[in-house]
N, C-alpha and C positions, 0 to 999 in steps of 0.2 A: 738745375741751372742756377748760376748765380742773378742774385733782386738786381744785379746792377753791372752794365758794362765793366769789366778789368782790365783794359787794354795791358797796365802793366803789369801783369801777369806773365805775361812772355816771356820776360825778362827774368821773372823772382816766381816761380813757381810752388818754394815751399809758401810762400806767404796763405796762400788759397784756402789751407784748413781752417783759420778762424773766419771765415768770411760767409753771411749770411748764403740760405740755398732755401729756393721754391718750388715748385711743381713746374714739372714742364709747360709752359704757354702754348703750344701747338703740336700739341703730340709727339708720336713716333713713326719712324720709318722702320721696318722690318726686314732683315734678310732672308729671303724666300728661298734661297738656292738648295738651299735642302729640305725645309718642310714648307709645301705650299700655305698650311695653316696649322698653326696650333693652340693648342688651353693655353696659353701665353700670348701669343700675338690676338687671338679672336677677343679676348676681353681686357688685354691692355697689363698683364699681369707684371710687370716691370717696374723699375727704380721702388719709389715707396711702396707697392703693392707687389713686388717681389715675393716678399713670405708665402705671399697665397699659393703659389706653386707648391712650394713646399707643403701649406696647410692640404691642397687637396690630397697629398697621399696620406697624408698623416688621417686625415676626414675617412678615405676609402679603407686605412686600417682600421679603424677604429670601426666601421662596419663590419669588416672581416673576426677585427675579435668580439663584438655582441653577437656574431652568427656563429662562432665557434662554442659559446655558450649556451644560446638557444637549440642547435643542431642536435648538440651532444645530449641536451637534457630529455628534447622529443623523441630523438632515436631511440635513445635506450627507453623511452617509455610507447612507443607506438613504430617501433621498427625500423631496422635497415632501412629497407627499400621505398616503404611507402614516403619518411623524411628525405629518400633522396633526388624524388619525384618534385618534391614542392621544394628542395633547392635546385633543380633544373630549371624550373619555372620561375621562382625570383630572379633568378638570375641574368634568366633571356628578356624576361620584361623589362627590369632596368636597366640591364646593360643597354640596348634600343634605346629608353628615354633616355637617358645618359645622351645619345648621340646627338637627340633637337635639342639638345637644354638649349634658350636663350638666356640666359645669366650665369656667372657663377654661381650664384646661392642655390640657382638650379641643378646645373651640374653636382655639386658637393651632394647633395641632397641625394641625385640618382645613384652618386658611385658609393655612396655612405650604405644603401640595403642593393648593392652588386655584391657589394664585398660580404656584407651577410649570408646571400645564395652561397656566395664563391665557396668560400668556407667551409659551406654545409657539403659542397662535394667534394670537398676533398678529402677530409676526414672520415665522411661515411663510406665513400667509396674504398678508401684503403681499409678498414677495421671489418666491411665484409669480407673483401679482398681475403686478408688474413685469417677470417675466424673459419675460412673454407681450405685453408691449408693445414696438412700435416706436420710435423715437429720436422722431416727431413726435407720437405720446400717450403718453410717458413719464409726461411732466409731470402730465397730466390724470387718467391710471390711477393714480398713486401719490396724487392731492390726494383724488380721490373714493371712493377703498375709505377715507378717511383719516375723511370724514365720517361711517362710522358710528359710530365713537366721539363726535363730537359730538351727533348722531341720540340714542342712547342717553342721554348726560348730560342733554339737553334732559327724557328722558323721564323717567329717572329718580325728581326729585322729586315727579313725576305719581303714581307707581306708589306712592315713598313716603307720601303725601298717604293716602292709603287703605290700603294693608298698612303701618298705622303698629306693630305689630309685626313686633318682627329677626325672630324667626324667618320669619313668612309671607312678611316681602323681600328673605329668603335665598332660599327657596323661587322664588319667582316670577321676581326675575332670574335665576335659574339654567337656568330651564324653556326658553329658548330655545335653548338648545343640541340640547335632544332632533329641535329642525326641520333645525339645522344637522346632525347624524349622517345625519339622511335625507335628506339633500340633498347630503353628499360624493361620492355615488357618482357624480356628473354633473360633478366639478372634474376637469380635466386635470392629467394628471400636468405635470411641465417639460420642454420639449423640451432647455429648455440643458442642465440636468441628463444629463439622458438621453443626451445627447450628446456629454459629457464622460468622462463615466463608460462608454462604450463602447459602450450599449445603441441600436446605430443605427436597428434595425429597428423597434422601439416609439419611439423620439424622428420618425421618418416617420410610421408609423402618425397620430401625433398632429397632425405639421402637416399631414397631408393629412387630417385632418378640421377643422383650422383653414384652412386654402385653401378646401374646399369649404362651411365655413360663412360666408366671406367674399368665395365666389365667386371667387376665384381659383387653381382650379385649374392653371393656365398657367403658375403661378409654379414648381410642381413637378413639371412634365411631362418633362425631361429631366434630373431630380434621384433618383440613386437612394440605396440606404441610404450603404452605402458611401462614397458621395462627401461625406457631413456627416462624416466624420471630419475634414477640410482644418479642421474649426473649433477642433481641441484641435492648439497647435503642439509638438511636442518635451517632451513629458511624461507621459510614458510611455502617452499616448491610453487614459487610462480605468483603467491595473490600480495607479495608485497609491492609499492611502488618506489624505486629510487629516487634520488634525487644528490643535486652538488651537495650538500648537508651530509650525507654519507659517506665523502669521503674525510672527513675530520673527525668522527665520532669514534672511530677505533685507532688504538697506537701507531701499528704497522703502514696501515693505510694512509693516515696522517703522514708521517713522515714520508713516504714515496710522494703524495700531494706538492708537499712542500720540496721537496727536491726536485721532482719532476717540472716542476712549474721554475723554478729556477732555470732550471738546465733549458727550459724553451722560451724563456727570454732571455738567457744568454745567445743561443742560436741564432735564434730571431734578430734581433738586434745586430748579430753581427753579419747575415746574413746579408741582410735590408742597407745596412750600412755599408758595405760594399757595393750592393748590386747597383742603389742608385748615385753613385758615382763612378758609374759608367764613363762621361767625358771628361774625368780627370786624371786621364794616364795618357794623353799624348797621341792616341791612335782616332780614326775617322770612329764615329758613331756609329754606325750601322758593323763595321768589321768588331770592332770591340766588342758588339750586345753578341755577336755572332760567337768571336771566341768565347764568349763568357756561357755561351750554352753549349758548345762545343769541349770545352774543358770539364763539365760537368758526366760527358759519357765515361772517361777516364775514371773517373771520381767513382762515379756508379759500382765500376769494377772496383775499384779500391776499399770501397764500402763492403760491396758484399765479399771480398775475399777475407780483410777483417773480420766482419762480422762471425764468418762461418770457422775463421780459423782462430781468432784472438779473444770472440766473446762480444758483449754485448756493450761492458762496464767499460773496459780497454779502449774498443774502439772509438767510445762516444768521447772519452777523454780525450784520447790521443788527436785526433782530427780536428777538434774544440779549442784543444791549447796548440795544435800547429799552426790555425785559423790567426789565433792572437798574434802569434811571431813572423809570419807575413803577412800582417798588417803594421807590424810593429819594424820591419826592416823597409817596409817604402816609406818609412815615416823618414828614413835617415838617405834614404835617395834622394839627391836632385831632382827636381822636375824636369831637368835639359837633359837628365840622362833617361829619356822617353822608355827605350828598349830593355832593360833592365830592370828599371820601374813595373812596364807592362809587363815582363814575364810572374814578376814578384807577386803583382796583383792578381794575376790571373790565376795561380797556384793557391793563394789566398779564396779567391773564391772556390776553386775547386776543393779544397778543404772543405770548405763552411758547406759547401753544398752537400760532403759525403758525410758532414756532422747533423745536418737535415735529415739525411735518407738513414741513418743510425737512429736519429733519435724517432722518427715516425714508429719504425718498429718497435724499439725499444718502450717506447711508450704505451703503445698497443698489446705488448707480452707482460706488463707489469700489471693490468689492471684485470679486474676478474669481469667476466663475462656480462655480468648484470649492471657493470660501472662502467664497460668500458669506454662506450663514449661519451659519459659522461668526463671523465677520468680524462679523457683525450680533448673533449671541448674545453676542461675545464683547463688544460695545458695549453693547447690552444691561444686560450684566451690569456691567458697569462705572456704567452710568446708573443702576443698580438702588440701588446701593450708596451714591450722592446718594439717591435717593428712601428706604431707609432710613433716613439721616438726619434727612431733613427733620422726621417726625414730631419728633422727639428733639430738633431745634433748637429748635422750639417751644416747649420746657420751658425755654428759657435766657430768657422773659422773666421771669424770677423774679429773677432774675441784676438783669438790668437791661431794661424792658421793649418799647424798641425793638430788644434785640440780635439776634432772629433775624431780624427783615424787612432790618436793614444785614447779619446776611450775606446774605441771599439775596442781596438787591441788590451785594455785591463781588463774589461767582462768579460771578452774571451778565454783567457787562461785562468782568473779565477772562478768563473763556472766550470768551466773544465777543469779543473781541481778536484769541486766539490762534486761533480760527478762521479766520483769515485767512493761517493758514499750510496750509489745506487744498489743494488742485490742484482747479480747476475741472472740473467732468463734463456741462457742459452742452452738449449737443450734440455730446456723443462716446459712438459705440458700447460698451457693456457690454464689461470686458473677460472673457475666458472663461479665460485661466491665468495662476500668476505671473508666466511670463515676459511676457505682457500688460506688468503692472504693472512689471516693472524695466527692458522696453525705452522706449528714449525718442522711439522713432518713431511716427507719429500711430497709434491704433487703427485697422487695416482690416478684420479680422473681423465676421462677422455669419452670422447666418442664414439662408437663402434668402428669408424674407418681409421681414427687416427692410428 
């Protein structure tokens, strides 16, 4: 507000820019008509303390990517299943605290190790996902665990439709993880794991209850523990321990590192950079959050029919640098032209989202079995790091008001470029050690079922 009555202001309104401004003297008043309460109105988050909206997601990414790097380095050193147990648990603990914060510094604080948990399932959950599929439903097991993240966004604005109080829609999405605790005890550990790491007798155990629930027991009739050791070649079969430091210490490795990490903060970023301007295309909130999960089942198909027909390197491109060019053609739409706009956008994100569900796999097939989630946290965490931004680039339309949709739209297409210096993994077996990755002879390794 201005330090001092302007009556003539009414009259001369450009005049008003150079003219002192203070802090509101008596608050705000709130429009409730659509959210009873929220992390904006309960703490005042408005005019000069604005940013903070923005800061908290940029705070809950920034969790998301320190738990992408911790997840990835545990797993790979104490297991799938057992790291995916203690990111179930981070998760539902703070997400619940999250709900009483009294403070923001409280809040940031709960949703800063949510996003740590967050993380940890979702990575770990897709890389067993995968390491339990054969070369011919690779493709189909990494597209379909991928839809429940669409499942969920669809439902989303459903849930928030009626718990239009934050707190009660902190609560409530949260809740389903207590089904997910009870229902771990029936995920299989990883046989690749297990098999790398030298534990022969429990990595059998496992596929011979994967044989016998697939009815092929024949496949492991004259296979004993023992003899899955041929699948770790010359490294030290099991008693070394990895770590992120191993992916920089050989050539090949290195540069996938470096690419891959690119390419998922391209993603990321543009991802993120779309999703949360959601209310800038002209349509109700809640239908918007709706199409925007809703254009992602499309996508899904789009993805896995690419993938399984164009390859791995093609498709991540292609969807990557589409992503940039509708984002880059609402830049040049009107805002009055709502419908038009909104279709642009929503295409847009359906891209980004089939450039996600390429790159989750595509990332998971590049790295060998004893890195992989490292390899993937460590992508991750690099993608995270675009997704902190993105809130924050948001704020540069003040600057100038198309400057954050042209950058999304430049990282998009030049990471999608350079994804083209990836190595195709379509239709070649998972590798299991680095030397996998630095020999340049076809992949022969495999499992007995694959």
């Amino acid at each position: 507000m201005f330090s001092h009555p302007q009556f003539y202001l009414l009259s001369n309104s450009s005049s008003s820019t150079y003219l002192p401004l203070v802090e509101c003297q008596n608050g705000w008043e709130y429009d409730n008509s659509t959210f009873k309460s929220t992390l904006a109105t309960e703490f005042d988050l408005v005019c000069d303390r604005r940013g903070l909206n923005k800061a908290s997601a940029t705070i809950f990414f920034i969790g998301v990517m320190v738990g992408a790097a911790f997840s990835g380095w545990l797993s790979d050193r104490y297991g799938r299943k057992p790291m995916l147990m203690v990111s179930y648990l981070v998760t539902a603990t703070f997400g619940v605290a999250s709900a009483f914060s009294q403070s923001f510094i409280m809040f940031a604080i709960m949703r800063f190790f949510t996003g740590m948990g967050l993380t940890g399932i979702s990575i770990i959950s897709y890389v067993l996902c995968v390491e339990w599929a054969d070369i011919e439903h690779r493709t189909l097991a990494g597209v379909l665990i991928s839809l429940d993240w669409s499942t969920g966004t669809m439902i989303l604005p459903g849930i928030a439709y009626f718990a239009n109080d934050w707190r009660t829609l902190v609560l409530v999405v949260t809740a389903p993880l207590g089904l997910a605790v009870i229902t771990w005890r029936w995920i299989p550990m990883s046989a690749r794991w297990l098999v790398v790491n030298g534990r022969l007798d429990d990595a059998h155990l496992y596929l011979s209850k994967c044989a016998s629930f697939n009815k092929r027991e024949n496949s492991l009739k004259d296979i004993q523990p023992q003899s899955l050791a041929a699948v770790t070649v010359a490294e030290n079969k099991g008693n070394r321990t990895y770590s992120f430091l191993d992916l920089m210490r050989s050539p090949k490795l290195r540069k996938l590192a470096i690419l891959s990490g690119t390419t998922w903060f391209g993603v990321a970023f543009t991802y993120y950079g779309i999703s949360l301007n959601i209310s800038g295309f002209g349509l109700n909130l809640y239908l918007t959050q709706f199409i925007y999960g809703a254009i992602e089942m499309p996508s899904k198909l789009l993805a896995y029919l690419c993938l399984d027909k164009l390859g791995r390197r093609y498709s991540q491109v292609g969807t990557l640098v589409t992503t940039g060019v509708c984002i880059g053609i609402t830049i040049l739409i009107p805002k009055d032209l709502w419908l038009p706009r909104t279709i642009v956008a929503v295409l847009g994100k359906g891209f980004s989202e089939a450039a996600f569900t390429c790159l989750f796999l595509y990332t998971t097939e590049i790295y060998p079995t004893v890195l992989r989630q490292n390899g993937l946290g460590y992508s991750s965490f690099v993608g995270r790091v675009g997704v902190s931004l993105a809130p924050l680039v948001g704020l540069l339309d003040e600057v100038w008001l198309p400057l954050p949709q042209l950058l999304f739209c430049t990282v998009a297409i030049i990471v999608g470029l350079l994804a083209l210096l990836l190595p195709e993994t379509h239709n070649v077996r998972l590798p299991e050690t680095i030397e996998d990755i630095e020999k340049t002879r076809k992949r022969s390794i495999c499992l007995p079922l694959e």
